[in-house]
N, C-alpha and C positions, 0 to 999 in steps of 0.2 A: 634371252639376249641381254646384254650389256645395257642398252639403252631401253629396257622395258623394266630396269631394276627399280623399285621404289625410290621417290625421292628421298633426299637427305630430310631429317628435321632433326628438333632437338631430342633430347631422352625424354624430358618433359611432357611434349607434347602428345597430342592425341584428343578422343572421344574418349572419358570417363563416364560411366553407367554404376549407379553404386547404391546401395539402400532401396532396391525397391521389389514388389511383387510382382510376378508374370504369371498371371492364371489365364490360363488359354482352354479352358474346359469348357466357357460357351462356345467356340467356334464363333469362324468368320465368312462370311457371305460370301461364301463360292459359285452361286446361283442366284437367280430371281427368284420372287417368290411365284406360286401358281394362282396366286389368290390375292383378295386385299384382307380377306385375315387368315393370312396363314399363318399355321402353328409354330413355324418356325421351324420345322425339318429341313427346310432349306440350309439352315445352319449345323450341315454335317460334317465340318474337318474343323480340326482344331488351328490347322493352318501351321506356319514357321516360322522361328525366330529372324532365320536367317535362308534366303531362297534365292536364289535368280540362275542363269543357263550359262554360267562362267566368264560371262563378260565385264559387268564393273570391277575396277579396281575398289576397293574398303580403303578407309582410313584407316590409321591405327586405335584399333580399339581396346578400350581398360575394363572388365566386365569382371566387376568386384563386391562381394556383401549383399546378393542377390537371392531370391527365392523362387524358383519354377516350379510351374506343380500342370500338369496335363493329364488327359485321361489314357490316351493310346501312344504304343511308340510314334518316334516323330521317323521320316523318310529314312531308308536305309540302316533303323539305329543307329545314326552318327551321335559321333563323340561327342556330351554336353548337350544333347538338345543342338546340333549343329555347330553349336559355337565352338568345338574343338575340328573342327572337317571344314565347313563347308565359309568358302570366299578369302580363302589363306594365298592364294597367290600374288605377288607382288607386294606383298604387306607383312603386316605383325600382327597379333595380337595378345591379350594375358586373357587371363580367365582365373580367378584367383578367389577361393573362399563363399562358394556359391551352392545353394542347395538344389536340388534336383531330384523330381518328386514325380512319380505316374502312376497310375491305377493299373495297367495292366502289364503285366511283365516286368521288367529290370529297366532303367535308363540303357541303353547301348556305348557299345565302346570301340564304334564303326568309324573306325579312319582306314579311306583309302590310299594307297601309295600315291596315284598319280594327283592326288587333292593334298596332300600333309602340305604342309607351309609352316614359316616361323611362326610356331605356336610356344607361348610360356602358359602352365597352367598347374595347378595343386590346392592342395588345403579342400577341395569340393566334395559332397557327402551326397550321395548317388543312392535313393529310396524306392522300391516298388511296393505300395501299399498290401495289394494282396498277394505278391509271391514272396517279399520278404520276408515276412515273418516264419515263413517255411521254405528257407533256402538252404539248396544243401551242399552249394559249390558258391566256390570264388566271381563274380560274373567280367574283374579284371583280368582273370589267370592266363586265357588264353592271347589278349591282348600283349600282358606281358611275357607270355613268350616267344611273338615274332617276331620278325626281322626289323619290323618297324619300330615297333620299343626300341630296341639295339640303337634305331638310328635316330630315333628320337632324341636322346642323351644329345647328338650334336648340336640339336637347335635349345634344348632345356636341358641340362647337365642331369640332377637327378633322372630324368625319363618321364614321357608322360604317364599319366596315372600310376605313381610310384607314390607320393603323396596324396592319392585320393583315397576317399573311405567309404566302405558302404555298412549304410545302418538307419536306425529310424531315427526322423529328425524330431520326432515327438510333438509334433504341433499345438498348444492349448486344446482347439476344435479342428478339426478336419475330416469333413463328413461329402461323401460326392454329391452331393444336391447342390453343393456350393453357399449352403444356408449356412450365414453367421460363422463362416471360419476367423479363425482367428490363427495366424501365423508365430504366434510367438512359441518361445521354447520352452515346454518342462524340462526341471530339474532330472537328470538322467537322461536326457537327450543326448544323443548321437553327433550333435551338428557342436556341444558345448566345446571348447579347445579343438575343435576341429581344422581349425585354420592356421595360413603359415604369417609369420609376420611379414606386412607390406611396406614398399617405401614411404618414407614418412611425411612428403612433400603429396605423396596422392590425397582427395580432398575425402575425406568422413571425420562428419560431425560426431561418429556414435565412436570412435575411437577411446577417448579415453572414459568410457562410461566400461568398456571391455577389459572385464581384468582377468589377467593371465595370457594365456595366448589365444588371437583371434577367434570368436567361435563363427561358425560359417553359417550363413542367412543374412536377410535382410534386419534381423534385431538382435542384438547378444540376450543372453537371459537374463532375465530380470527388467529391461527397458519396456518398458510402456510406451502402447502404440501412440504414434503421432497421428492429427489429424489433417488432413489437404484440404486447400479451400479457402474462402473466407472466415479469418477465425475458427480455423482445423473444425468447420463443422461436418465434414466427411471424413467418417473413421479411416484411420489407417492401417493395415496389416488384419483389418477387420471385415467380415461381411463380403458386399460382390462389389469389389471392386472395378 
């Protein structure tokens, strides 16, 4: 309805999310524990970026220069780890230059007709650690050939995942114990120029440290992790964050 349309603001404005890691492989406390030393099996979902039963309206959100990594598909395989499907009504969102990393199976490319919302998204590099390396089909193809790609083009002219890629992002470390990863890119990485170029008023520091075109993750190759904290003494891009 008319009056249920998103307010006006500027192009400017919004929630920016940009430069960071999402590791969601510990899981988050869906339960009590049974015990007071419990092992910690209580801590069996990995949980969601993005969740609620279709009532709040989202801001507009900027979700750019990012690195996801999970063990299991997230709900319904939607699109981006949720971020392309789920809370798109009466809003916007981009999703621009973001890695996307799972252990088992393929990220998904589950957008429903009656959830699609103004989405802008590309440049994103889509990994499954152990099915990738021995994949032997497209895991966009079927996406783009239904009707909803078609109508995708109207809210993002290219189409969604017309600009996205899948391949390995090549991590320094990434091992699933979650011991001492370390997020940055080898040389021959999948994720290097993997990115499209972004409006130049959006705020990253790591901008012009990236030469050529955007590589997609939370650090272009060759940047050295940062550390958070008081005098960065908690590694960045490093370890269990």
């Amino acid at each position: 309805d008319k009056d249920e349309s998103p307010p006006e603001h500027d192009p400017p404005s919004g929630v920016y999310v940009y430069r960071n890691v999402f590791d969601q492989r510990g899981g988050v406390y869906y339960g009590l524990p049974t015990r007071a030393d419990a092992p910690g099996d209580f801590l069996h979902h990995e949980g969601h970026l993005l969740s609620d039963h279709g009532n709040p309206v989202y801001p507009v959100l900027r979700f750019y220069h990012n690195t996801f990594v999970r063990h299991k598909p997230v709900w319904r395989d939607y699109f981006l780890f949720g971020l392309g499907a789920v809370g798109l009504r009466r809003t916007e969102r981009d999703v621009f230059n973001n890695i996307f990393v799972q252990s088992e199976g393929m990220p998904g490319t589950v957008v429903l007709g009656n959830e699609a919302g103004d989405l802008r998204e590309g440049g994103n590099l889509l990994w499954g650690i152990n099915e990738g390396p021995n994949l032997k089909h497209d895991p966009l193809a079927r996406f783009r050939a239904s009707p909803l790609f078609v109508a995708s083009r109207q809210r993002y002219a290219p189409g969604w995942t017309t600009q996205d890629r899948i391949g390995d992002p090549k991590f320094l470390r990434y091992r699933s114990d979650r011991a001492e990863d370390d997020f940055r890119l080898q040389r021959g990485s999948a994720a290097v120029d993997a990115g499209v170029p972004l409006p130049r008023d959006w705020p990253d520091p790591l901008r012009v440290l990236d030469a050529g075109l955007p590589d997609a993750g939370a650090a272009p190759l060759g940047v050295e992790a940062w550390g958070v904290g008081v005098d960065g003494r908690i590694p960045g891009l490093r370890g269990r964050l």
